[in-house]
N, C-alpha and C positions, 0 to 999 in steps of 0.2 A: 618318088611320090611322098606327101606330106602326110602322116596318120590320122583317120578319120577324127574330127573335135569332139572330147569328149570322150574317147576310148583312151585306160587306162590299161595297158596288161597286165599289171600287179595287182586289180581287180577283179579279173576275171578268174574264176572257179574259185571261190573261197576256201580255206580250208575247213572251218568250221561246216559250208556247206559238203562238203566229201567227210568229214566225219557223220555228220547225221547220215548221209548217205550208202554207207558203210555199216552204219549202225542200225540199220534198218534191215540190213541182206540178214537173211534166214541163219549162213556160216558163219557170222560172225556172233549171233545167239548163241548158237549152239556153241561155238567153241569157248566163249566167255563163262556157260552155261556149267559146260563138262570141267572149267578150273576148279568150280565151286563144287561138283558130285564128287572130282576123283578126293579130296581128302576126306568127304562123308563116306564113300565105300570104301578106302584104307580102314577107316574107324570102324565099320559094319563087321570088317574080313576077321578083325583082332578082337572086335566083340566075341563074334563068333567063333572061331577057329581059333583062339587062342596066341599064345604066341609061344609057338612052336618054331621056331626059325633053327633051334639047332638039331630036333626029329628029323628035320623036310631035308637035311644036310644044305643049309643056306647059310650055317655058322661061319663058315669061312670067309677072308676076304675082307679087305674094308667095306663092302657092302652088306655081308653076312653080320656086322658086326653092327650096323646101322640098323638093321633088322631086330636086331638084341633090344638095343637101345630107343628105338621105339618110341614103345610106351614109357620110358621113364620120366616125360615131361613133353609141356607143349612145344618146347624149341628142339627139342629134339622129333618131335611125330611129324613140324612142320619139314623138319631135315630131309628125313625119309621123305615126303611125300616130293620134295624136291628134286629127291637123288633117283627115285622112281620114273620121275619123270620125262632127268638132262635127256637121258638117252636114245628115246623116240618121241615119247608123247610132245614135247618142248617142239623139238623139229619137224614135225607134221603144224603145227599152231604156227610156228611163225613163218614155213613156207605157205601155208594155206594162205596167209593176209598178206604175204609178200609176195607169195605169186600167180596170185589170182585179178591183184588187179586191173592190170593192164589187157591180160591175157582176156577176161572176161568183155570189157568192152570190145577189145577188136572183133569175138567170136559172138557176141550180138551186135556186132554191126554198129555200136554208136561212138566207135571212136572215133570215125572219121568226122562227125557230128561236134562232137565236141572242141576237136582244133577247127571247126567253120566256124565258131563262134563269133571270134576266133579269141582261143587258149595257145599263146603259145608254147611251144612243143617241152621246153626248158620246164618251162611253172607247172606243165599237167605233171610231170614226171616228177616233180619234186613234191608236189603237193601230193598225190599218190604214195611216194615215200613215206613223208612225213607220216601223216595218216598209219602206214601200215606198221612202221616201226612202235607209232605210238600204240598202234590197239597190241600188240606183239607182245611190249612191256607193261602194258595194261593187264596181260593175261597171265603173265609172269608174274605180275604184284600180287594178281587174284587168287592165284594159286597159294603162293606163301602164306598171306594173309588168312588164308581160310584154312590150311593147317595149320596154322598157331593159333588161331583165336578156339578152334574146335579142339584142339588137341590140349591146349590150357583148361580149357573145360574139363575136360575129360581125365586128364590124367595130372595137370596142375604145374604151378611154375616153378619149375626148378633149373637145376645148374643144366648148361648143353655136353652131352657126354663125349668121350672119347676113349679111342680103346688105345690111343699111341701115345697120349698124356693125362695128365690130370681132368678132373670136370673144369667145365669154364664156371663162373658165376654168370647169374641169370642174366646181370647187365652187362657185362661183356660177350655172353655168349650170342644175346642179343645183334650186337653191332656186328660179330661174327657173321651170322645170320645172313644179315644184309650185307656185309660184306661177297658172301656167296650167291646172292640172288643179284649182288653187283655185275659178280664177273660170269657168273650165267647168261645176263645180259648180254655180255660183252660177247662172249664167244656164241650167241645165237647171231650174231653181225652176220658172219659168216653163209648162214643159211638164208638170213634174210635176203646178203647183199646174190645168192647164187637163184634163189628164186625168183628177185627181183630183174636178175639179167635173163632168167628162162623167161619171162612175162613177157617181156620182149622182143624176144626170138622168137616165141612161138601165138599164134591165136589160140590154143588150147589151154585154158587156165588148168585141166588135169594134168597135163602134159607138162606147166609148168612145176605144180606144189608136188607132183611125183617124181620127174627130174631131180627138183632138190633133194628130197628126201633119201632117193636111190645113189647120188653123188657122196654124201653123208654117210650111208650106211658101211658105201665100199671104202670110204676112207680110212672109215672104223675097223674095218675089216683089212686091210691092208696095214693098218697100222698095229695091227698082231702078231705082225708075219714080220720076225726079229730077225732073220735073216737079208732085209732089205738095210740093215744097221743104221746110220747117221742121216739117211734119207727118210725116216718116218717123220723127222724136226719138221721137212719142210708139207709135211700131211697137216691140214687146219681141224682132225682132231685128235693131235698127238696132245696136247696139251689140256683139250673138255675134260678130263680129272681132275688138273690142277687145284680146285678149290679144296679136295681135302687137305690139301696143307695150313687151311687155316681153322683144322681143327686140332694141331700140334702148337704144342707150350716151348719155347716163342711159334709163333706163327712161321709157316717157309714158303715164302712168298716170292720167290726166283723164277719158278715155272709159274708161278699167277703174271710177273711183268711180263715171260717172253709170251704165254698163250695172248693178252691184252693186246700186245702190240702184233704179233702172226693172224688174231682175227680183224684187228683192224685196217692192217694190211691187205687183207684179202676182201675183204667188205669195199674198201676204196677201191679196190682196181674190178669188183665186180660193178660197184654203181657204173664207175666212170664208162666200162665197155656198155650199158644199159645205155648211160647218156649219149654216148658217141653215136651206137647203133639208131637208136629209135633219133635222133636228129636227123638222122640220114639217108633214112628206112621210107618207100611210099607205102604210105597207106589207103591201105584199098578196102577195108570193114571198118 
């Protein structure tokens, strides 16, 4: 049969219309919301409390050592608020918008709604992506961004510190920076692409962004356990540290390419089982 005159599928669900749309839901306020509080209450905690880091025994460790350094400039408070972050906060944000949205429509009922449009199956799933990755790195930018512009206020712009090299200069420690909020990026794929294949498997959009999140932790957690030896490489977060080596003179950037290329490997074979599944999946909500 000939397609109805006038029906366009690259038309149908805009994306710009799924960003308003999106941007409207309650979670994605709030989580856009809470980028912009947590570097205000980092700032509140150090007003207040001081910066005690090596009292509280938190001196140790290249994270005790982020602690230190703080307050000694805005690229550095932004640092911290970032390194605070990688390790839950980040991964609860970008499973939440990666795997809420499909999951949400099946479990009110309007998915089935929206491919009678008809949307095909291909374009909803992509445009859904798109969308989700975008607001993900939207919330990631927010973040940064609002530890440095506050923490420059506050404590003023100077060199980005290091305890394993020299200070950077403000303009390169800059590009640093973003260098790190680059491969943050990067290695959030990961979460994105494993929530976006629960969204799909499951109608429970809790059941997805918790899925992800718990898959995550115990990787984390299994990738501690040194006795598993040359098999933690293939764990997707043996590598989520890697950016501090781009706070070493030269920069060491070897486990920054293998983590990029093991998150983006793992990102692509989670989309692809997303796309295969739900191509092929009936949908009954």
């Amino acid at each position: 049969m000939s397609a109805v005159t006038g029906y366009r599928p690259a038309a149908t669900l805009p994306i710009w219309a799924e960003v308003r749309r999106q941007a409207s839901r309650r979670r994605t306020q709030l989580a856009l919301g809470f980028m912009v509080l947590l570097p205000l209450i980092i700032l509140v905690a150090f007003e207040f409390g001081g910066n005690n880091g090596d009292d509280d025994g938190n001196g140790g460790g290249a994270f005790g050592s982020l602690v230190d350094l703080a307050t000694s400039g805005g690229l550095n408070f932004a640092l911290f608020c970032l390194a605070v972050s990688a390790g839950f906060l980040l991964v609860v944000v970008v499973a939440l918008f990666c795997g809420d949205p499909v999951a949400s429509e099946a479990s009110w009922g309007s998915l089935r709604y929206l491919l009678a449009i008809p949307v095909p199956r291909v374009r909803l799933l992509a445009v859904k992506l798109v969308v989700a990755l975008g607001y993900s790195l939207v919330a990631l930018l927010i973040l940064a961004a609002t530890g440095l512009l506050v923490g420059t206020l506050r404590y003023g712009w100077h060199p980005l510190g290091s305890t394993v090299a020299a200070a950077v200069p403000p303009g390169q420690g800059l590009l640093r920076l973003l260098g790190i909020v680059a491969y943050l990026a990067v290695i959030m794929l990961v979460v994105a692409g494993l929530a976006f294949l629960l969204s799909v498997l499951t109608d429970a959009a809790l059941g997805a962004v918790g899925g992800a999140v718990l898959l995550w932790i115990l990787s984390s957690i299994l990738d501690q356990i040194t006795a598993l030896g040359n098999l933690r490489y293939l764990l997707p977060t043996h590598f989520s540290d890697a950016w501090l080596g781009l706070l070493s003179t030269p920069p060491q950037v070897d486990d920054l390419v293998k983590g990029a290329i093991a998150a983006i490997s793992y990102a692509t074979l989670f989309w692809s089982l997303a796309f295969w599944r739900f191509t092929r999946k009936d949908i009954t909500s």
